[in-house]
N, C-alpha and C positions, 0 to 999 in steps of 0.2 A: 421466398428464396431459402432452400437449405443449406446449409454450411457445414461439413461434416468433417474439416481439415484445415489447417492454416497452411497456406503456401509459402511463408516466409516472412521478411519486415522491410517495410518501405525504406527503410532504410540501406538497406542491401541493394545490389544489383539483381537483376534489371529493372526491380520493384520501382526506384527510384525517381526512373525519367518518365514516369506515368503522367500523363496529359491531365487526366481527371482524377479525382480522387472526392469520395464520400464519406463519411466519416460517420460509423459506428460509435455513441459515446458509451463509454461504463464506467460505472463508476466503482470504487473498491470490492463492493460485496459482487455486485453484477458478474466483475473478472475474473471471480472462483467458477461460478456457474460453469455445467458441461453444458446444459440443457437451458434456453433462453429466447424470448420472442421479444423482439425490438426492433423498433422501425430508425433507419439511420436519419440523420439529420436531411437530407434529403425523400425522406418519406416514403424509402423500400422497407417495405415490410423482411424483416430477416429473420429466420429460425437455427440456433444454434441446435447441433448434436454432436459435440465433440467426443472421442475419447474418454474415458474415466482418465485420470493424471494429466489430460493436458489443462494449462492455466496459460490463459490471454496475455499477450506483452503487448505494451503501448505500440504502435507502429504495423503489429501483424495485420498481414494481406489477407483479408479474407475470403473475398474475391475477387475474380479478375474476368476482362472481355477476353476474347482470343491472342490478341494482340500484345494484350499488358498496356494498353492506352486507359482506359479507366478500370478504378480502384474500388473497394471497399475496405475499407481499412479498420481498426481497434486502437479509439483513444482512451485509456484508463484515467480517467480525474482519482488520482490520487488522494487522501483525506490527507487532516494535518494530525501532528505531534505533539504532543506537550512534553517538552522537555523538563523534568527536576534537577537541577543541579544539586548533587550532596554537599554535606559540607564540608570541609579537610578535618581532619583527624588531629585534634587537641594533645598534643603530649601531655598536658596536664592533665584532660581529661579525654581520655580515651573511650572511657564508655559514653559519652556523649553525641555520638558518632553512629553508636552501634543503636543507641535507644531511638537516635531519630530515624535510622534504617529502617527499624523494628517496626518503630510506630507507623511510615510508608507504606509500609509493606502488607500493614495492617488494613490500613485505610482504602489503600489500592484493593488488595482484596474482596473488601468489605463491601464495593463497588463490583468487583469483577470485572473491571478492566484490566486486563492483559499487561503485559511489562516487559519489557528488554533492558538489559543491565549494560550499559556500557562505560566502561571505565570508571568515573567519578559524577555519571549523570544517569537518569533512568527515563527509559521512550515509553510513552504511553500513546498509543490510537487514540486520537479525538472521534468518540463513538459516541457524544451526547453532543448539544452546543454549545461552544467554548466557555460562557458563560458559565453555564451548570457548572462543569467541571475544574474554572479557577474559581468559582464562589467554594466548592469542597476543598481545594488546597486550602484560602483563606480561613475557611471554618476550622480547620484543624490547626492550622496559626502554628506549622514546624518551625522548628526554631533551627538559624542555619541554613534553611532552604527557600532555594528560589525557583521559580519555574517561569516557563514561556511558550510560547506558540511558533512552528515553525512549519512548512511546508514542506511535504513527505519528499520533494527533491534536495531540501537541503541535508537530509542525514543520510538518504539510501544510498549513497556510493560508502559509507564506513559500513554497511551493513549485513552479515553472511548470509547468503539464501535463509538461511534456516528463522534467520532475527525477522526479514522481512516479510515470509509469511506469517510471523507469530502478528506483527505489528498490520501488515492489508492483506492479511489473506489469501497469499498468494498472488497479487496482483505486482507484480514488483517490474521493474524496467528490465528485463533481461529480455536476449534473442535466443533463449533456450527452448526447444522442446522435446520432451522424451518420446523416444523411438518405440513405438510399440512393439514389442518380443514377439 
């Protein structure tokens, strides 16, 4: 089956009151894709060709019978987060703050994991297994900081479009899609 357009999101009308519904899963990196062969949980073979700039939102219809009585729908499994919390700003010492920034910012790098800066915590994509990537917090033993794991629905509603493709690649919960010119 080809798929060359999203019709909307199940969430929406008339998508809604669909009798049946099959479920396409993707997971983060999958959801960039224009171009993709995946068989849904129900064992249709389905062939993506989207648009260049369209990106999948959980929920999108992507096919339908004549009716709108069965679906094929786009579940995105989102990955998780590893949150760092920084650590508050010492009036006594102030550089102490910026050095453990520094050193983050280092180590993040040094890995090439990606980052989003929000306020007094910083998001990282869990892009290896959790483990690998709190044994390198550990190893580096920051002083002040803590870090945790969280599940990409608990931060994407504080997050601008722009933060949450940096963090899944564009796979983010939005009913958006750009109009082709």
């Amino acid at each position: 089956m080809l798929i060359e357009t999203v019709r909307g999101n199940v969430a929406d009308e008339p998508w809604s009151r669909a009798a049946s519904v099959d479920v396409l899963r993707l997971d983060q990196w999958e959801a960039q894709k224009n171009r993709l062969r995946k068989s849904t949980e129900a064992g249709v073979p389905v062939e993506l060709s989207l648009d260049r700039g369209t990106r999948l939102a959980d929920g999108d219809v992507l096919w339908s019978d004549a009716g709108g009585a069965k679906l094929i729908v786009a579940r995105l499994d989102l990955g998780e987060v590893m949150i760092v919390d920084l650590p508050e700003i010492d009036p006594a010492d102030p550089g102490a703050a910026l050095r453990c920034a520094v050193e983050l910012g280092h180590a993040l790098g040094n890995q090439h994991w990606p980052a989003v800066i929000q306020g007094d915590r910083v998001l990282v994509p869990v892009t290896l297994d959790r483990r690998v990537m709190d044994s390198v917090m550990r190893t580096h033993a920051f002083t002040g900081l803590s870090h945790r794991f969280a599940a990409a629905e608990e931060v994407i509603p504080y997050l601008a479009p722009h933060e949450t493709r940096r963090l899944f690649g564009g796979a983010a919960v939005t009913h958006e899609h750009p109009v082709p010119l």
